[in-house]
Steps between C-alpha positions, in 0.01 A plus 500: 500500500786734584606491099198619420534823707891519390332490153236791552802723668689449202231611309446805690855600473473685839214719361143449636345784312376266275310261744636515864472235733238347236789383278660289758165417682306328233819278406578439814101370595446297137854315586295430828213343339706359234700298792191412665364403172778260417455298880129493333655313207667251696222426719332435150179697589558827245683559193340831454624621797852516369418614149258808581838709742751334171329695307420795700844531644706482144207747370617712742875473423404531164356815586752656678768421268299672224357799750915560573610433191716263656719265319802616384814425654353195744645211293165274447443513864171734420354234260582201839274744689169419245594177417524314818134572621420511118613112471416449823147601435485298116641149702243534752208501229650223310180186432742281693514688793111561458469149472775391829250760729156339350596156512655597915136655585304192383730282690485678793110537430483092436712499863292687707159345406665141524 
């Protein structure tokens, strides 16, 4: 969670005229949810909950890069910041993760009426 805020003080470049305590708030909370998304994962009962703050979170990046016209000079590192929670989010919504949670509910559904 901590890269995340690294990442939105890097995007500020020390100047919060363009944001203030937003830009390293809402990165800082959708890392959050994304973390508590991913324990969701493994316990196999949401898939969504990971992909919904993915997306939301590298939107975000996204949108500070562009809003700061951020880019040049940072080696790639700028296009790590979107992709992680970009991939992050597109692996989550993969049919055979779908599948892995569906098939876990009905066998935990099956094990609880048994």
């Amino acid at each position: 969670m901590a890269i995340f805020g690294v990442i939105a003080v890097a995007c500020s470049i020390g100047q919060h005229d363009h944001g203030g305590r937003p830009v390293i708030a809402v990165p800082a909370v959708l890392a959050a949810l994304l973390l508590l998304g991913a324990l969701l994962l493994l316990l196999s009962s949401s898939w969504l909950a990971v992909v919904v703050p993915a997306v939301a979170l590298a939107a975000v990046v996204i949108w500070a890069v562009l809003a700061a016209e951020l880019g040049e000079d940072t080696g790639g590192a700028l296009v790590l910041a979107w992709a992680l929670p970009g991939s992050t989010a597109v692996l989550s919504a993969l049919p055979a993760v779908r599948r892995w949670i569906a098939a876990r509910r009905l066998e935990r559904l099956s094990t609880d009426r048994g």
